[in-house]
N, C-alpha and C positions, 0 to 999 in steps of 0.2 A: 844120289838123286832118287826121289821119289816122287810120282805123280800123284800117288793116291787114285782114290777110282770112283768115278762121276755115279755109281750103280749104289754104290755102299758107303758114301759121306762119311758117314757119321764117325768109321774108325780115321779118317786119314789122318787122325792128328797123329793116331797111336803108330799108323803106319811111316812117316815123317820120322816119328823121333824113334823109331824102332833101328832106322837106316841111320839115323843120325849119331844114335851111340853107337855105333860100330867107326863112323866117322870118329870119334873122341879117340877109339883105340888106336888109331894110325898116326907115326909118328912123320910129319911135317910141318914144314913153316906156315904153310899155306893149306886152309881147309875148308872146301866150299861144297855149300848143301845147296842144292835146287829142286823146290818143290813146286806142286802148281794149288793154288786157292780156289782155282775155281771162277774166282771173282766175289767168293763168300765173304767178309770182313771178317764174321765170328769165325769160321777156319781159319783167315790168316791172325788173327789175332790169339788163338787157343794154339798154334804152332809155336807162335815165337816164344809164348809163354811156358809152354812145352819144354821148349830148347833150351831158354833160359835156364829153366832149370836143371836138367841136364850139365850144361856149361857149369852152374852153382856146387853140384853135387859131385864132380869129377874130380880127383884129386893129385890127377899127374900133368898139369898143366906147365907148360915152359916158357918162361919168357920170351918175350920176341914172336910166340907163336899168332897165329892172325887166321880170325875167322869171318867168310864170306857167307849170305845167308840170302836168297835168291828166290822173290815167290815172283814164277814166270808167267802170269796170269793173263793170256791175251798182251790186251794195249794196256795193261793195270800194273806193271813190272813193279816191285815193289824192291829195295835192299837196304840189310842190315847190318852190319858191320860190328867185330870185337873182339878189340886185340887183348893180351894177354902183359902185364905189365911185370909177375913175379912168377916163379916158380910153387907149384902146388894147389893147394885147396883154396879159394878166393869165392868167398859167397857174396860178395858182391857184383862178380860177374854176369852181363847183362847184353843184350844183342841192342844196337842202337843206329834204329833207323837212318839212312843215307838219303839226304834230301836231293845229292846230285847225282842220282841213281837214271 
């Protein structure tokens, strides 16, 4: 979970996905990031993008494995969703918005 910080913008992408890779290290089925945007669209937009890649460049990924992605924004809730289909490196991998969020 990272809030990021209303003072200083500008880093929280780098703040988000700083927290986020440490989430990639942990081994579980289930792995949920919650951040807050703000209500910015370019910060939630620069985050998942962020993550994305992150998620692309990791290379010990396990099937089955399933990832939640949380921007707790006010009334602006937003969720991304993205499971894991094989084991390893997959640069196709992508966080894909939950309409029933």
């Amino acid at each position: 979970m990272e809030w990021g910080n209303t003072r200083d913008p500008k880093h929280n992408v780098g703040r988000v996905a700083e927290d986020f890779d440490k989430l990639l290290s942990f081994k579980s089925e289930v792995k949920l990031m919650l951040f807050d945007s703000y209500g910015n669209i370019e910060t939630r937009t620069n985050v998942v993008s962020e993550l994305n890649s992150y998620l692309q460049e990791r290379g010990d990924h396990i099937e089955g494995d399933f990832y939640l992605l949380i921007d707790v924004s006010g009334n602006n809730n937003s969720v991304w969703k993205c499971s894991i289909e094989r084991d390893g490196l997959d640069k196709s991998l992508s966080f894909k918005q939950s309409i029933d969020s």
